[in-house]
C-alpha positions in Angstrom: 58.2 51.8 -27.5 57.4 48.8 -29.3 55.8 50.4 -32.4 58.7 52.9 -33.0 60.7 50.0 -33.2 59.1 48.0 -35.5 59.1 50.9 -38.0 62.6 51.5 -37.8 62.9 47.9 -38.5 60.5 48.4 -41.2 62.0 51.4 -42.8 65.7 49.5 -43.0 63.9 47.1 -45.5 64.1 50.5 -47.8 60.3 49.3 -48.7 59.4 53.1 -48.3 62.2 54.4 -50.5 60.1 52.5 -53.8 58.0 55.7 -55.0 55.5 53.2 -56.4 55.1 51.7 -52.7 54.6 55.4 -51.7 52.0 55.7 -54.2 50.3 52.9 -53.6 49.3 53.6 -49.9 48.3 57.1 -50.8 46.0 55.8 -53.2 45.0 53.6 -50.8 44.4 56.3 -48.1 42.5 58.7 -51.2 40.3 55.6 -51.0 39.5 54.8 -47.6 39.2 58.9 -47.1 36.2 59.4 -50.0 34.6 56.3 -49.2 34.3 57.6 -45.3 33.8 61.5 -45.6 30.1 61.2 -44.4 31.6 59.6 -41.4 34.3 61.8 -41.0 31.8 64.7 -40.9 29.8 63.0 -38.3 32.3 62.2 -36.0 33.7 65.7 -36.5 30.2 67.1 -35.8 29.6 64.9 -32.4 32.9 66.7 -31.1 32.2 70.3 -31.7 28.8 70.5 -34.1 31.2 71.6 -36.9 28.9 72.3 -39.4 29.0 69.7 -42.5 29.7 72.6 -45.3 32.8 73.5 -43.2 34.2 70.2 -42.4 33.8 69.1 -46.2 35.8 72.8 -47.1 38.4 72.9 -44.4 38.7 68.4 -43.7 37.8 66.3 -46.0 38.3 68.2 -48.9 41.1 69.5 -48.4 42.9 66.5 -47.3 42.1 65.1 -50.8 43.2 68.2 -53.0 46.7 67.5 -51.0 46.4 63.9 -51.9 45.2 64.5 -55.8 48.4 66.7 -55.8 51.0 64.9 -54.4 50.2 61.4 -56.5 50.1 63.4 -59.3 53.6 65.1 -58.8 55.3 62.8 -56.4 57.5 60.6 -59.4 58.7 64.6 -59.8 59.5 65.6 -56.9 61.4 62.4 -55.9 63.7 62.2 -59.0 67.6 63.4 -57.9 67.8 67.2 -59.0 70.8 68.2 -61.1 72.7 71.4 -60.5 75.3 73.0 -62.3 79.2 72.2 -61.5 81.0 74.6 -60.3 84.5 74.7 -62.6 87.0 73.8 -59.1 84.6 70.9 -59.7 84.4 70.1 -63.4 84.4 67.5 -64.5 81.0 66.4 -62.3 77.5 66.3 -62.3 76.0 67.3 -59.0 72.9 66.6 -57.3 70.3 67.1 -54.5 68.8 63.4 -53.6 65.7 63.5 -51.9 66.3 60.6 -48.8 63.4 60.3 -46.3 64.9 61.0 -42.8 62.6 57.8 -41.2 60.6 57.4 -38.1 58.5 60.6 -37.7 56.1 61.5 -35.2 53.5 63.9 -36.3 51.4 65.6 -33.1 48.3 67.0 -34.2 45.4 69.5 -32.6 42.1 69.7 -31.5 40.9 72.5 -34.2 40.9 70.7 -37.4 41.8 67.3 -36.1 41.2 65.8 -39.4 43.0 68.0 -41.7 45.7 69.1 -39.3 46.6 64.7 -38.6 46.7 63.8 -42.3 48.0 66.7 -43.8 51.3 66.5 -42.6 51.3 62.0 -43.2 50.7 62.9 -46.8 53.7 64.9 -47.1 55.6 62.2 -44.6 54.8 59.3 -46.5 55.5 61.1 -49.7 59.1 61.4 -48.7 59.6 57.7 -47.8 58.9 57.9 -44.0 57.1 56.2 -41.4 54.8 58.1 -39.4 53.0 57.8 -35.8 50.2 60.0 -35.8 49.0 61.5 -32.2 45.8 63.1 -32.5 44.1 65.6 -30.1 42.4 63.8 -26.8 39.6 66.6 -27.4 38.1 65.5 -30.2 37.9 61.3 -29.7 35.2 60.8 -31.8 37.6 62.6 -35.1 40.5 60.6 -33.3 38.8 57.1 -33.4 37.9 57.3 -36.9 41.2 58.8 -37.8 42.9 55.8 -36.3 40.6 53.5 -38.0 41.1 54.9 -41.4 45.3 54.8 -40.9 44.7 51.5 -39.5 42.5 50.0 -42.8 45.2 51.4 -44.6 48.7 51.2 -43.8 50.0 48.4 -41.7 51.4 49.4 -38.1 54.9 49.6 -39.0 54.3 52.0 -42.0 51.8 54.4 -39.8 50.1 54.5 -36.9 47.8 56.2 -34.7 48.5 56.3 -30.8 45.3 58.1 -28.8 45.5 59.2 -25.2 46.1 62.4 -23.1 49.0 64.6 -22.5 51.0 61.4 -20.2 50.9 59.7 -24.2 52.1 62.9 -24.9 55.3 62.8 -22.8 56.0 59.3 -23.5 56.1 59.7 -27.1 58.4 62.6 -26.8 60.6 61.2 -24.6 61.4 58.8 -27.9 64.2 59.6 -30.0 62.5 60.4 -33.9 64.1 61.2 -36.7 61.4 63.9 -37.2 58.4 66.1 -35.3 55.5 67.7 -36.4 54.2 69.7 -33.9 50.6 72.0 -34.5 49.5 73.5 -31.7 50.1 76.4 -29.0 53.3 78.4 -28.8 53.6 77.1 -25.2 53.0 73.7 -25.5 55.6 73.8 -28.6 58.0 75.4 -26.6 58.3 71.6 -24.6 58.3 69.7 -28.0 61.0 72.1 -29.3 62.8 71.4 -25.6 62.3 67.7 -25.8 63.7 67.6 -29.7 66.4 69.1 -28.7 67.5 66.4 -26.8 68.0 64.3 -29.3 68.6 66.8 -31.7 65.8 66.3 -33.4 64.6 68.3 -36.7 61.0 69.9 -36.1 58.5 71.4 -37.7 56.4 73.3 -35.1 52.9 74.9 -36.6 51.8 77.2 -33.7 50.0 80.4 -33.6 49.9 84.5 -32.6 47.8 87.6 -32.0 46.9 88.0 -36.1 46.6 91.9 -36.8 43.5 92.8 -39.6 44.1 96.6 -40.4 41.5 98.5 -42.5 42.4 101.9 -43.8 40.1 104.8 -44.3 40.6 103.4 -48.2 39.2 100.4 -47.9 36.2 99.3 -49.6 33.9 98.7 -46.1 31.2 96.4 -47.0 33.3 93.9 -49.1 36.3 93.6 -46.0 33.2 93.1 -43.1 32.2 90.3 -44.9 35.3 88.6 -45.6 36.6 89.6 -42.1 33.2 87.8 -40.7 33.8 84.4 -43.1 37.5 83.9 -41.9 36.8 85.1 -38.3 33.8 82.6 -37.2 34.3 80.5 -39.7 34.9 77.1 -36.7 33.7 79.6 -33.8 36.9 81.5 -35.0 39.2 78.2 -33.8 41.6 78.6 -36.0 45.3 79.6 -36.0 45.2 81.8 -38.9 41.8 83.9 -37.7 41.9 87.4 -37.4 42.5 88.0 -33.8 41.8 91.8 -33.5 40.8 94.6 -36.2 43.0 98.1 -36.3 40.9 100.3 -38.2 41.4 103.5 -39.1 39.4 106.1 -36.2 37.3 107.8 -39.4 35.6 104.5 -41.2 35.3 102.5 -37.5 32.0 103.0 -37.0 31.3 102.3 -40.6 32.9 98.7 -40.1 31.2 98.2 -36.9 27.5 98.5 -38.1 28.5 96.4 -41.2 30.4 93.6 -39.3 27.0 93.2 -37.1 25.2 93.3 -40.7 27.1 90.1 -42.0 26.5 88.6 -38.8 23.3 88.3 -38.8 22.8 87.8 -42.6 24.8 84.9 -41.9 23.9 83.0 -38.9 20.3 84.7 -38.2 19.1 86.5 -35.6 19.3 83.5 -33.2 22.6 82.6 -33.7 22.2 79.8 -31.5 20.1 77.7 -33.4 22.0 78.2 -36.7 23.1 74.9 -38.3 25.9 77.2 -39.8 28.0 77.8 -36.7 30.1 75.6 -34.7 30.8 75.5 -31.1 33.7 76.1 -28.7 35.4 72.2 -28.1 35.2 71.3 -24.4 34.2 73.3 -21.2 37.9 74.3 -20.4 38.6 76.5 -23.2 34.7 78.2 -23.2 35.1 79.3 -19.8 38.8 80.7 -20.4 36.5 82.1 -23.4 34.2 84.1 -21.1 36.7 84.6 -18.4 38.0 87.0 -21.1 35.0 89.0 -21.6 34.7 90.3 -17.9 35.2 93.6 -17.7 35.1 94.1 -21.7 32.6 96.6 -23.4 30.7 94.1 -25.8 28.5 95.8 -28.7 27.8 93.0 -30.2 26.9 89.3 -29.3 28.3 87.6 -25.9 25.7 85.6 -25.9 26.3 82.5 -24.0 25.2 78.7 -23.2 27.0 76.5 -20.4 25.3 73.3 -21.0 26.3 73.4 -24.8 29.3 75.4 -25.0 27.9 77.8 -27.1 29.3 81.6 -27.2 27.8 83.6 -29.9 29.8 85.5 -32.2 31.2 88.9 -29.9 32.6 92.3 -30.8 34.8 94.2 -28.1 34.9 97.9 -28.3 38.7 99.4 -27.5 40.6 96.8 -25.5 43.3 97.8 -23.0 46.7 96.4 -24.5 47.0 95.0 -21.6 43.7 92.9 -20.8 43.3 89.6 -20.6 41.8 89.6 -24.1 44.9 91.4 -25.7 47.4 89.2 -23.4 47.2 86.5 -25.7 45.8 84.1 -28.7 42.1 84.5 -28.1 41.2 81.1 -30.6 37.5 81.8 -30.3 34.6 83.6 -31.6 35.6 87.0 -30.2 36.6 89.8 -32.5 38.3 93.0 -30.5 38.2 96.3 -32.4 40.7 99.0 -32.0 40.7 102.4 -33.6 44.0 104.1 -34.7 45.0 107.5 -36.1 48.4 107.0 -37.4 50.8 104.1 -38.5 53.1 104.7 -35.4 49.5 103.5 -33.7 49.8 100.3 -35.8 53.0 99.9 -35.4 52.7 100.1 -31.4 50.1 97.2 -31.4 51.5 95.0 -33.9 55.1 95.0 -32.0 53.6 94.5 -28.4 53.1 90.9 -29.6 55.6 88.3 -31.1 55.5 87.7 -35.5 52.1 86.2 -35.6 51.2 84.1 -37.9 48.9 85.7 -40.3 48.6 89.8 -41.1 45.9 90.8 -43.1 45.0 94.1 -44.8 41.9 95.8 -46.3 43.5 98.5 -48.2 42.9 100.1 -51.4 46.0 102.3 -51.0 49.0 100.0 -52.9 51.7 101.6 -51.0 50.0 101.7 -47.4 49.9 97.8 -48.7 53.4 97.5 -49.2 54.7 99.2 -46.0 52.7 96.8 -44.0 54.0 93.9 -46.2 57.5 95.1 -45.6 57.8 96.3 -42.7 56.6 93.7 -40.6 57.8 89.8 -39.9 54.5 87.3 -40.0 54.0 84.1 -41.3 51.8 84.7 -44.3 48.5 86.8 -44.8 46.3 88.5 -47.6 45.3 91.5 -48.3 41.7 92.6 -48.8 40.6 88.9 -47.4 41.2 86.9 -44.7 42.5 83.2 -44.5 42.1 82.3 -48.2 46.9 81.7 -48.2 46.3 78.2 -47.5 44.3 77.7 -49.9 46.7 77.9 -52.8 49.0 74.3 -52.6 51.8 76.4 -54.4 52.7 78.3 -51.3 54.5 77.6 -48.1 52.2 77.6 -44.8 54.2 78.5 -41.8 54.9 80.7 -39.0 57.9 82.8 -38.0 59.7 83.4 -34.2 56.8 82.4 -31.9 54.3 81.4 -34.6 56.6 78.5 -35.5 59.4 77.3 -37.8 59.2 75.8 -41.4 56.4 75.0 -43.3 54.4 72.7 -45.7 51.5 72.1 -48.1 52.0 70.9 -51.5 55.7 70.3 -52.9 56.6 72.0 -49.7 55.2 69.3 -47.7 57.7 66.5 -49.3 60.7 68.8 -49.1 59.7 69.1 -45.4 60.1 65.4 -44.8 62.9 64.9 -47.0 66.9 65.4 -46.3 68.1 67.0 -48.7 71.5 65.1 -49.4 73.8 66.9 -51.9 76.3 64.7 -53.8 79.0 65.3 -56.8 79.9 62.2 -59.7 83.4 63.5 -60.2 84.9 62.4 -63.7 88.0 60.5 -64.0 89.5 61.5 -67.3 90.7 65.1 -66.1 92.3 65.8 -62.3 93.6 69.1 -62.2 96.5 69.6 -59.3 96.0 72.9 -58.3 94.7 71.5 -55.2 96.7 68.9 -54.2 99.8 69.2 -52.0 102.7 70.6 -52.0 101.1 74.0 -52.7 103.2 75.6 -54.9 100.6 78.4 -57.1 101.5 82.0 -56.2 99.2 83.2 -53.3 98.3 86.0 -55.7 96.8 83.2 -58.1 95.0 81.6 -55.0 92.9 84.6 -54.2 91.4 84.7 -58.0 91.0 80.3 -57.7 88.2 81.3 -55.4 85.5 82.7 -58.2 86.0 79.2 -59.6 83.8 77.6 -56.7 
């Protein structure tokens, strides 16, 4: 492929390893990015009516607090960090060297295609790479101003976008990269993971899971339906990190039901459809893998439901058989099931039917019901007493676990991500102790206690 080559040509110039260069172009991108955010809204909007509030919170915005962070940290981050000697080793200094490990390809999704493509360059270009960005197929109009935005910005050879469907795909995986950045489904990261492996290929893979919310009897009602309602619909509930179902405790269910309905409508209206608030499902494919996963179900709330637009109102499933069509998998829509339990062996029955998910999330007031859920289960991140507010904060790591993905980024972790980490010692000359050289003549006795010196 022509423009992998030319940025491996470009990257042996060592052009990318100047941290001022790096600056530069991500100046340059803050730029282009502020300058076009009505745009980007729009074009975000004409793919999936993403309302304006949400794409500035969860796109645009976001995008930039990653960008204001990183140029102001990045001459940090990329200085050689010194570690203590060990005394086998003394005299030395030793370090960790940052080194960028090149040409990385960075495949990105249709959910937040803004966010989700230029979070990951930041952190890429940070490092001292060059980057191909492949965005989603459905959402071209975010994809065409996406590639006109890299394009303004960097010159081919430094970053790129390359559009097209899943044979771009293929062809772009069949390439050998230095490194991937997958986000997307566990199945469809499954063949990048396969097709890294070939050329044994570091990956990031950012994928997703069947995200537990559990509210105890303790749990202050009112307050969790309303944060559970903001992180759930919040983009038609498309989002990785969305509750997926709600265990709550058999005594308070009812409770939560009547007050999840309540923030419903107090936040969308009574004709949800018409709300400029709420966005819709992003092509006729998933919607109709959407309904197909209602028949059958007992709804008490929404299911409301437009062909011709996409539209599926905000839904709540009473009691779901474990082994539905709705529990089988992600559900990555507006559809909230809701499941009563008596006992933590009922939790613990649900939660481990399903691979580590990406996010847990507990409404609790009970610190030590808290604390075994913490504990006692593996999950990418999560909250407790709200919903989706972990990747908010650039000082933590975003990531999943087992199916829900490998490593993770945002912030400091995002250049660490994209950066080898290349350890090397500056051994002194004025002192060479020969303990370790040939012929080996310390008593084995003495050899056993040399080893607390490394």
């Amino acid at each position: 492929m022509d423009i992998l080559k030319r940025q491996r040509e470009f990257f042996m110039t060592q052009q990318t390893k100047d941290v001022s260069f790096r600056k530069k172009a991500l100046k340059k991108l803050q730029k282009e990015i502020i300058s076009r955010e009505d745009a980007i809204c729009d074009a975000v909007y004409a793919d999936f009516k993403k309302p304006k509030f949400e794409t500035l919170a969860t796109e645009t915005q976001f995008v930039l607090a990653e960008l204001k962070l990183v140029l102001k940290n990045l001459e940090l981050w990329a200085r050689p960090q010194r570690k203590s000697a060990t005394l086998m080793n003394w005299p030395s200094s030793d370090w960790i060297y940052s080194e960028p490990y090149g040409a990385v390809l960075i495949i990105a999704p249709w959910n937040y295609p803004f966010q989700l493509a230029l979070a990951p360059l930041i952190g890429a270009i940070a490092a001292g790479n060059t980057v191909v960005i492949k965005p989603s197929e459905a959402t071209p109009n975010t994809s065409k101003i996406t590639a006109e935005i890299i394009e303004a910005v960097f010159p081919k050879e430094h970053a790129a976008v390359v559009e097209g469907g899943i044979e771009v795909s293929q062809n772009l995986l069949a390439q050998k990269w230095d490194y991937i950045f997958f986000t997307g489904s566990t199945n469809v990261g499954r063949i990048v993971y396969e097709s890294a492996a070939k050329h044994l290929t570091p990956v990031t893979l950012e994928l997703g899971g069947k995200n537990p919310c559990i509210v105890d009897e303790s749990a202050s009602i009112s307050l969790a339906a309303k944060r559970i309602v903001w992180g759930k619909f919040i983009n038609a509930g498309q989002t990785c990190i969305a509750s997926d179902y709600i265990l709550v405790h058999k005594s308070v269910k009812e409770k939560l039901i009547d007050a999840l309905k309540q923030n419903i409508t107090k936040g969308y209206g009574e004709n949800i459809e018409d709300s400029p608030d709420f966005s819709r499902t992003v092509n006729q494919k998933h919607y109709n893998g959407l309904k197909k996963m209602l028949e059958g179900e007992e709804i008490i709330f929404g299911g409301n439901t437009n062909d011709e637009d996409n539209y599926l109102s905000p839904t709540l499933v009473n009691e779901p058989k474990l082994d539905s069509t709705l529990m089988h998998g992600e559900i990555f829509g507006p559809i909230l099931p809701i499941i009563a339990y008596e006992t933590e062996d009922d939790i613990h029955k649900y939660i481990m039917n399903y691979g580590k998910p990406l996010a847990t999330y507990v409404f609790s007031n009970n610190k030590k019901f808290q604390k075994r859920i913490i504990n006692n289960y593996s999950f990418g991140g999560g909250a407790i007493n709200d919903t989706v507010i972990q990747i908010t904060n650039k000082k933590l790591p975003f990531g999943g676990v087992g199916a829900s993905g490998m490593g993770a980024y945002h912030g400091r972790t995002s250049f660490d991500i994209f950066s080898h980490q290349k350890a090397i010692i500056k051994k002194a000359n004025w002192l060479d102790a020969p303990l370790r050289y040939p012929p080996y003549n310390l008593p084995m006795k003495l050899v056993k206690k040399v080893k607390h010196l490394f």
